[in-house]
C-alpha positions in Angstrom: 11.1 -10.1 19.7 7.3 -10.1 18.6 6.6 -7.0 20.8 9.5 -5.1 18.9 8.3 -6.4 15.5 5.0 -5.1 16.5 6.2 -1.8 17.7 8.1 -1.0 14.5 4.5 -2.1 12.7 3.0 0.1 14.8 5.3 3.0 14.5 6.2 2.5 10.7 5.3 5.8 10.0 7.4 7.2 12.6 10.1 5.7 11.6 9.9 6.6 8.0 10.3 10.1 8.8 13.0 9.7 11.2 14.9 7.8 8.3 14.3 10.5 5.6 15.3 13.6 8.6 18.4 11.7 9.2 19.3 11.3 5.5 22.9 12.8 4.7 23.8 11.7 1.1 27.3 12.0 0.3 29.0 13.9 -2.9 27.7 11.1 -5.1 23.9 11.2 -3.4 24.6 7.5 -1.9 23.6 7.1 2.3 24.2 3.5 3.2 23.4 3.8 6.6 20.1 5.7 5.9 20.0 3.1 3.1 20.2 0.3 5.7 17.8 1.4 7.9 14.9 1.7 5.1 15.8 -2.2 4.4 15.2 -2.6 8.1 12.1 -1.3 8.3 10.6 -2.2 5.8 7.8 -4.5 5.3 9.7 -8.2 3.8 12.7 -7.7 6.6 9.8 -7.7 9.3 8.0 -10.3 7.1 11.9 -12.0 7.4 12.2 -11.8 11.4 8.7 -13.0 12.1 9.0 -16.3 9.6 13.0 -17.0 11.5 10.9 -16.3 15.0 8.1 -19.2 13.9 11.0 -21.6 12.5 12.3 -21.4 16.1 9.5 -21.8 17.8 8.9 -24.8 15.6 11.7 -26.2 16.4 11.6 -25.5 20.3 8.2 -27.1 19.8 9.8 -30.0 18.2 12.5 -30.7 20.8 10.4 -30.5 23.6 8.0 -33.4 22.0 10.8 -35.5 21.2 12.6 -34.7 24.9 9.1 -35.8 26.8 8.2 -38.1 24.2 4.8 -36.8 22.8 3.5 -37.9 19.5 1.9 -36.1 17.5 -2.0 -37.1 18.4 -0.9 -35.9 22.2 0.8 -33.0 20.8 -2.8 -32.1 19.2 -4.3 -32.4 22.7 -2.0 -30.5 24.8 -1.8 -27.8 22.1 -5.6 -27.3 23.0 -5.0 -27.2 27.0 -1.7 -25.4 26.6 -0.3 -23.3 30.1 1.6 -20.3 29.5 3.7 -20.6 32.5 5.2 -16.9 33.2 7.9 -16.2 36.5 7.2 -14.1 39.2 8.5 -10.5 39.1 10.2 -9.2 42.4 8.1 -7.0 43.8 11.6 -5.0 44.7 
């Protein structure tokens, strides 16, 4: 989810001008969908994702320490000698 909050970052310019090609206003000059998507893009609903991604994470972080009973002064430590541990991808 951070790589497509970063993409839309990235690409905000992009998809600006795919939002105002797309507009089609109806006989009173309202677009919710177009309307919609500019509240998607925009800056607080990214601002919005990434703070409900680190309250997750938090709370991932939070379980784990209380499922392997870390305090908090090991919890400092192994912060500092963290291991991202990533799968192997089949070579198929």
């Amino acid at each position: 989810m951070l790589d497509e909050i970063e993409a839309q970052t990235v690409a905000i310019d992009m998809l600006a001008r795919i939002v105002e090609v797309t507009r089609e206003p109806d006989q009173n000059g309202i677009d919710k969908r177009n309307d919609l998507l500019q509240r998607v893009i925009s800056l607080p609903s990214r601002v919005e994702s990434l703070k409900k991604l680190t309250e997750v994470d938090e709370k991932i972080r939070r379980g784990e320490r209380e499922a392997f009973g870390i305090t908090a002064d090991e919890g400092a430590s192994i912060e500092k000698a963290r291991v991202v541990w990533m799968p192997k991808k089949d070579a198929d």
